[in-house]
MITI-304089 format. One record per residue (C-alpha): residue number from 1; residue in one letter; x, y, z. Coordinates in nm, 2 decimals. Example, Ala and Ser with C-alpha at 12.3 -4.5 7.8 and 13.67 -1.06 7.14 Angstrom:
BEGIN
{site 1 A {1.23 -0.45 0.78}};
{site 2 S {1.37 -0.11 0.71}};
This chain:
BEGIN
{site 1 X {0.00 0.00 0.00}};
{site 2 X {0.19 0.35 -0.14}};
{site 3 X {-0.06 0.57 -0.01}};
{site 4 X {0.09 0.97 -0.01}};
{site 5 X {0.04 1.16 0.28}};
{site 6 X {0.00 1.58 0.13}};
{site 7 X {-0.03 1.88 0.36}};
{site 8 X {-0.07 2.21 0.19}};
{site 9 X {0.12 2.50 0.39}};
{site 10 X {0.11 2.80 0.12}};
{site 11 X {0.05 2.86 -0.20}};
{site 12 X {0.16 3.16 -0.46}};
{site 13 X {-0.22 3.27 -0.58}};
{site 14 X {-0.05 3.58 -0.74}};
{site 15 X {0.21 3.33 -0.97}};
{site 16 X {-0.03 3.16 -1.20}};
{site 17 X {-0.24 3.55 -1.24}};
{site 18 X {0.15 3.72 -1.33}};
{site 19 X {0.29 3.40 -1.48}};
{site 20 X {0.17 3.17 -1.78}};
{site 21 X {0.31 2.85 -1.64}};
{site 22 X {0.44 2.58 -1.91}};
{site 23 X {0.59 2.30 -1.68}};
{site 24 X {0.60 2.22 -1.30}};
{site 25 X {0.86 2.05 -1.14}};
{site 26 X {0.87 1.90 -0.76}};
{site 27 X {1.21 2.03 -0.56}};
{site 28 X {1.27 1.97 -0.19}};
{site 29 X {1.41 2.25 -0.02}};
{site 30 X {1.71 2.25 0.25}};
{site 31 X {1.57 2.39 0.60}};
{site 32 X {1.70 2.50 0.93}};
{site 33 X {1.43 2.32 1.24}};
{site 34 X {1.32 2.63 1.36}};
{site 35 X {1.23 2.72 0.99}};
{site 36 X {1.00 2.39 0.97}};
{site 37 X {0.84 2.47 1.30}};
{site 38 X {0.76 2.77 1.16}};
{site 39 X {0.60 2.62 0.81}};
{site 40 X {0.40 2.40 1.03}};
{site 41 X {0.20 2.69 1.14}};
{site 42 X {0.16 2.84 0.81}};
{site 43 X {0.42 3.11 0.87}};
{site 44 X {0.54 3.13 0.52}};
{site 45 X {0.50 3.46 0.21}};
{site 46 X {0.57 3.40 -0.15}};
{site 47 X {0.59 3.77 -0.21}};
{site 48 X {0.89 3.82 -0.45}};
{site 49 X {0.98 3.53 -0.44}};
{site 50 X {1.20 3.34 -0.74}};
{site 51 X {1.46 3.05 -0.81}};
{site 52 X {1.73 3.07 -1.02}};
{site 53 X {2.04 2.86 -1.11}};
{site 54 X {2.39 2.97 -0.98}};
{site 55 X {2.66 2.72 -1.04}};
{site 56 X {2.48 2.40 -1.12}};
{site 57 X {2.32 2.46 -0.80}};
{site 58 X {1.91 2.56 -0.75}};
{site 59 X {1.87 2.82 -0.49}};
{site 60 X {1.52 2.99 -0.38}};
{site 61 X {1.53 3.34 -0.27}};
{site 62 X {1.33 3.60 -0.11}};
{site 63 X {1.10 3.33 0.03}};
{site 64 X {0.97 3.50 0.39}};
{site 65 X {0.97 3.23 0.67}};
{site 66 X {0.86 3.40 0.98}};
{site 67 X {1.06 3.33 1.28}};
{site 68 X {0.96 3.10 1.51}};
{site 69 X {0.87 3.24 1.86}};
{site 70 X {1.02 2.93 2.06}};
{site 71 X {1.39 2.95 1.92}};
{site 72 X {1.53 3.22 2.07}};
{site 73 X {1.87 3.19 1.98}};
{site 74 X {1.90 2.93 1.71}};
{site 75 X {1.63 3.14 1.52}};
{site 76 X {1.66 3.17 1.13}};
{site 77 X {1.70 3.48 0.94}};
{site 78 X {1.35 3.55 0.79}};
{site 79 X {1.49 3.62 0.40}};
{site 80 X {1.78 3.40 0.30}};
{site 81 X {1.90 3.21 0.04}};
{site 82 X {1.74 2.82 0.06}};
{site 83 X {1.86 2.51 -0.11}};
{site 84 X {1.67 2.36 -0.37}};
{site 85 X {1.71 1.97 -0.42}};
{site 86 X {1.64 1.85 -0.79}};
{site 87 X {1.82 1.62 -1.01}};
{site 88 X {2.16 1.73 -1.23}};
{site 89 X {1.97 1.66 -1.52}};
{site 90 X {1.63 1.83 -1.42}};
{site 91 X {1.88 2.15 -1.33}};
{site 92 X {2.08 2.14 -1.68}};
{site 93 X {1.69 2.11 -1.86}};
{site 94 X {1.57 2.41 -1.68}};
{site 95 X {1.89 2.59 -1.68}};
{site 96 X {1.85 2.58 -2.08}};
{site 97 X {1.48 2.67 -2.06}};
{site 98 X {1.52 2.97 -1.86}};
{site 99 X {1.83 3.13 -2.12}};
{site 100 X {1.56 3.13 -2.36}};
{site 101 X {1.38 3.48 -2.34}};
{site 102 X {1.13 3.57 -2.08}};
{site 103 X {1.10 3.22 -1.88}};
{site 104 X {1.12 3.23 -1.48}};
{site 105 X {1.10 2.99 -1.22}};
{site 106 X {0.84 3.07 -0.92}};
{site 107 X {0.74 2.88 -0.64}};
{site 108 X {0.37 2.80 -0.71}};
{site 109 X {0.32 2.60 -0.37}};
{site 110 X {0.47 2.45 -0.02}};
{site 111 X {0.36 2.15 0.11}};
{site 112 X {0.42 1.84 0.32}};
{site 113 X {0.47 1.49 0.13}};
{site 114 X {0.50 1.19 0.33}};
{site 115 X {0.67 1.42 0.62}};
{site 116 X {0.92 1.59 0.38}};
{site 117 X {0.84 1.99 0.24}};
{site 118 X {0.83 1.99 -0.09}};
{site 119 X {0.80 2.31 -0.33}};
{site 120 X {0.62 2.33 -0.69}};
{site 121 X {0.81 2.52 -0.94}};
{site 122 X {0.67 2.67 -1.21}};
{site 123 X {0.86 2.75 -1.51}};
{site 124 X {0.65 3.00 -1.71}};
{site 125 X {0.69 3.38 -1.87}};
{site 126 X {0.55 3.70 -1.75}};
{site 127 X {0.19 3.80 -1.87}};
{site 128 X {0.17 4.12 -2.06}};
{site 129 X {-0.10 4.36 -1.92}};
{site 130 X {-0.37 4.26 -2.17}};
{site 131 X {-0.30 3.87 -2.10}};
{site 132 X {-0.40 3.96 -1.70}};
{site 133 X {-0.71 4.14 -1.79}};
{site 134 X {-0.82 3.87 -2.02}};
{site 135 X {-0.77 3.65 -1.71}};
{site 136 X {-1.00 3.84 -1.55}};
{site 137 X {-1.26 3.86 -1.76}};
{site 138 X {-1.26 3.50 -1.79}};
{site 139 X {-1.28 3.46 -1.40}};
{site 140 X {-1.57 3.72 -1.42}};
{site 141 X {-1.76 3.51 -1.72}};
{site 142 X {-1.73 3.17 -1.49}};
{site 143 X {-1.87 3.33 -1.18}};
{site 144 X {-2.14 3.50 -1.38}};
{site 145 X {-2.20 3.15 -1.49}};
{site 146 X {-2.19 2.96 -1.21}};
{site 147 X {-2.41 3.22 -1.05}};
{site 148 X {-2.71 3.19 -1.31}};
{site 149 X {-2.63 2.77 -1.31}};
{site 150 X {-2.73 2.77 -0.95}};
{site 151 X {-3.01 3.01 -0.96}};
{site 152 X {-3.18 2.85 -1.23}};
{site 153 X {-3.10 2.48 -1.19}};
{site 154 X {-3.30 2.24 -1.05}};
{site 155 X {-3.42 2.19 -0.66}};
């Protein structure tokens, strides 16, 4: 029995509205313990956050991990530069997507599998302006839809 055991701590809502995501890879990520303490109670922002390639090596940056009010003095610092762990051969693949023009890799979601935190990438390129309010629209069209499905549907 393989069952998967998958706890959601954050996700980016603002990457997949700035981003249009083309692939998603799964990357575990190199903590301190007062850092996962912290995760476990949801203390996590994707604001500005990215991953990028330096060396062969995958780092994540500028993800906020509050600190966690029991460590007092092995406490983490809130912004630093995390440890990605993926494959050589994932790296080199994305490494060569990302020189082309306009891709980025952003964190689309943290989460606990099987007692490990793993992070989503999403390897995707910027929206233009008219891109995001076509999203919108869209979101506004479902709603609209939705709405008038349950009004008139069946009791």
């Amino acid at each position: 029995m393989n069952s998967e055991y998958i706890k959601i701590i954050a996700t980016n809502k603002k990457a997949r509205f700035n981003y249009q995501i083309d692939a998603e890879y799964e990357a575990g990520i190199v903590l301190m313990g007062s850092e996962v303490k912290s995760m476990r109670e949801g203390r996590v922002s994707f604001q500005d956050s990215y991953a990028d390639i330096k060396n062969g090596e995958l780092f994540l940056r500028q993800l906020h991990i509050s600190p966690y009010k029991y460590a007092y003095n092995a406490n983490h610092e809130e912004l630093r530069t995390r440890k990605l762990l993926l494959h050589r051969y994932e790296i080199k693949k994305l490494y060569a997507r990302m020189k082309e023009k306009g891709y980025s890799l952003v964190p689309l979601k943290i989460y606990f599998k099987n007692d490990k935190i793993k992070v989503l990438l999403g390897l995707g390129k910027g929206k233009k302006l008219y891109d995001k309010r076509e999203t919108i629209k869209q979101k506004d069209v479902n709603r609209e839809m939705d709405r008038d499905r349950k009004k008139y549907s069946c009791k």
